[in-house]
Every structure is written in structure tokens, then in C-alpha cells.
N, C-alpha and C positions, 0 to 999 in steps of 0.2 A: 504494500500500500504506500503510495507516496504521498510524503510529508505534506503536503498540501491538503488532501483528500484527508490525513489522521485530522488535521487542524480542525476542517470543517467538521468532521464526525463529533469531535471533543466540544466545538462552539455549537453541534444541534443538540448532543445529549446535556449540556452545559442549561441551555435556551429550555429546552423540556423540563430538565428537574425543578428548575426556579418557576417558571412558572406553575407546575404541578404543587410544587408550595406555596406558590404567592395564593393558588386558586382553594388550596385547603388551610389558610390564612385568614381570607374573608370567609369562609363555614366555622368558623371556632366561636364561642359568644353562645350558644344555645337556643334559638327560637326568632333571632329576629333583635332588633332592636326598637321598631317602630317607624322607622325611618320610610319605610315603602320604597325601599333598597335603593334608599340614598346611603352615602357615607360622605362626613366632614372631616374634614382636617385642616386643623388651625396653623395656618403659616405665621405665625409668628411675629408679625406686627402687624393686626388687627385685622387680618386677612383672614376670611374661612374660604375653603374651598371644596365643593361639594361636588362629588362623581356620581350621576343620575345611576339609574339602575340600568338606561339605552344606550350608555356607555360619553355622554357628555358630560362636561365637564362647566360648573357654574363660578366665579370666583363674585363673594361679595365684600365689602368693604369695609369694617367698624368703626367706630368714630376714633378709637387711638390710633388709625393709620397714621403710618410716617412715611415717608420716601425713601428711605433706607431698605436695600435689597434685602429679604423674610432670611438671608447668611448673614446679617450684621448684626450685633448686637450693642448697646449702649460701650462705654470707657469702660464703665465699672466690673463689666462683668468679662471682658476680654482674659483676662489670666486668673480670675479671682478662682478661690477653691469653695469645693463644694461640700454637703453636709457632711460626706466622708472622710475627706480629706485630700481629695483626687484635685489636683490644681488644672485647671482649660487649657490646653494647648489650642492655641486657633488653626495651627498649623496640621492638626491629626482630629479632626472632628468627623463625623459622620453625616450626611445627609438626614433628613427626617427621611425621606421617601424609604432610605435602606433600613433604616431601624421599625419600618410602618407606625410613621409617630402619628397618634390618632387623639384627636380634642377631648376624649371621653375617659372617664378610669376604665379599667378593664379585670373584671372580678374583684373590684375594690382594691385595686392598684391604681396608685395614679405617681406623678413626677413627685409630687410634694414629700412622698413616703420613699424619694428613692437615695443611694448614697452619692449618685451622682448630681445629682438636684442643686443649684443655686439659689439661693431664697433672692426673692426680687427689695433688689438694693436703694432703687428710684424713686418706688413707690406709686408705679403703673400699675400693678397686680400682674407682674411676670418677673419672673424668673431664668432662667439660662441653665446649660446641661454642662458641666464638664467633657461629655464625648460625643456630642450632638451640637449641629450649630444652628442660631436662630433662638429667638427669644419662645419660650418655654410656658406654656401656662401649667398653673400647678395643679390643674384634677387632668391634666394630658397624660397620656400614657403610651411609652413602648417597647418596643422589644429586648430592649437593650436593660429596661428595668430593670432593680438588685434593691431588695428591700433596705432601708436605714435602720442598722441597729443599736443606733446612739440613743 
């Protein structure tokens, strides 16, 4: 088999397994949430962004929007450490979308309960993640979660 031809096999079984997870990802939760198979997810300065169930996608606005791209976060919270003790690198963060950061708790997990969690320093009512970039609400939840044992 030549190296070309392995590459693509590895990039479709690659493409398969992620999605066979992402697709048994949204099934997790138990019955539904109400939504009538919407799903939100709060980008991070005041942005929600809701994926219809016919596969669109809605972006609406809050009144704390800023102009700052939903990767920025305030001064304060650039290097600051979190309830763990885990200090931000800006430089090694995560996207939300990889972590499936979702606006909601999830089994009664949310950010505020996690070690990587920044408590909100400005007094917006957000917060910031040590391994996640973008400003953070604290009932959001995601995969990257690790309960606070402090």
C-alpha cells in the first residue's frame, strides 16, 4: 500500500471514529432537554449560539457583548491561576468546540465546581478556564471538567 493511500485510510478511519463520538456525545443527557433539538453554546462574550435540530446555525447577541474575538479574555485573567492551582497558559488552551463547552451544567457539573475554573475577577459574572480559552460562565460545562476538591 503506498504511503499516500495509508495517509488517507488513517485521515477516513480518523474522520469516522470522531464523528461516531461526537454523534454519541449529543445522545448522552437522558431524554431530551426541552430544547426541541436545539442546542446552545455560550461563546463567551455574551454571545449564544444555537444549532437548530435542521442543522443551522443561529448566533444571538447579549447585552454584555464586547468586540473582542469569544479567544480573548479581559488582562486579568490572561495568566491568572485557577481554583486549583493550574496557572493559564494562553499559549496551550483549548478551543471550546474541542472540549464540547456547553452553556448548561451537565448532571450537576458545571465550571464553577471545577479545578480549573477562574472565579470572575471584573465583576461581569464570568469567569475564565485555565485550559480553555474565552470567557467562561460558571453553570457552563465541559468535557475537560475535574471536580474542585478545595
Amino acid at each position: 500500500m503506498s504511503n499516500q493511500t495509508s495517509r488517507t485510510r488513517r485521515r477516513f478511519l480518523h474522520l469516522t471514529g470522531v464523528s461516531a463520538l461526537t454523534g454519541l456525545a449529543g445522545c448522552g443527557g437522558g431524554g431530551g432537554d426541552g430544547n426541541g433539538g436545539e442546542t446552545e453554546t455560550a461563546m463567551g462574550d455574551g454571545e449564544t449560539e444555537t444549532a437548530m435540530g435542521d442543522g443551522e446555525t443561529e448566533t444571538a447577541m447579549g447585552d454584555g457583548e464586547t468586540t473582542a474575538a469569544s479567544d480573548e479574555v479581559p488582562e486579568e485573567y490572561v495568566t491568572a491561576t485557577s481554583l486549583g492551582g493550574t496557572q493559564r497558559d494562553p499559549d496551550g488552551l483549548s478551543s471550546k468546540e474541542s472540549v464540547n463547552y456547553q452553556s448548561e451544567p451537565n448532571e450537576g457539573n458545571q465550571c464553577s465546581g471545577c479545578q480549573f475554573y477562574i472565579e470572575d475577577k471584573n465583576g461581569d459574572g464570568m469567569g475564565a478556564c485555565a485550559i480553555v480559552e474565552g470567557l467562561i460562565a460558571p453553570d457552563a460545562w465541559c468535557a475537560s471538567y475535574v471536580a474542585y476538591e478545595g
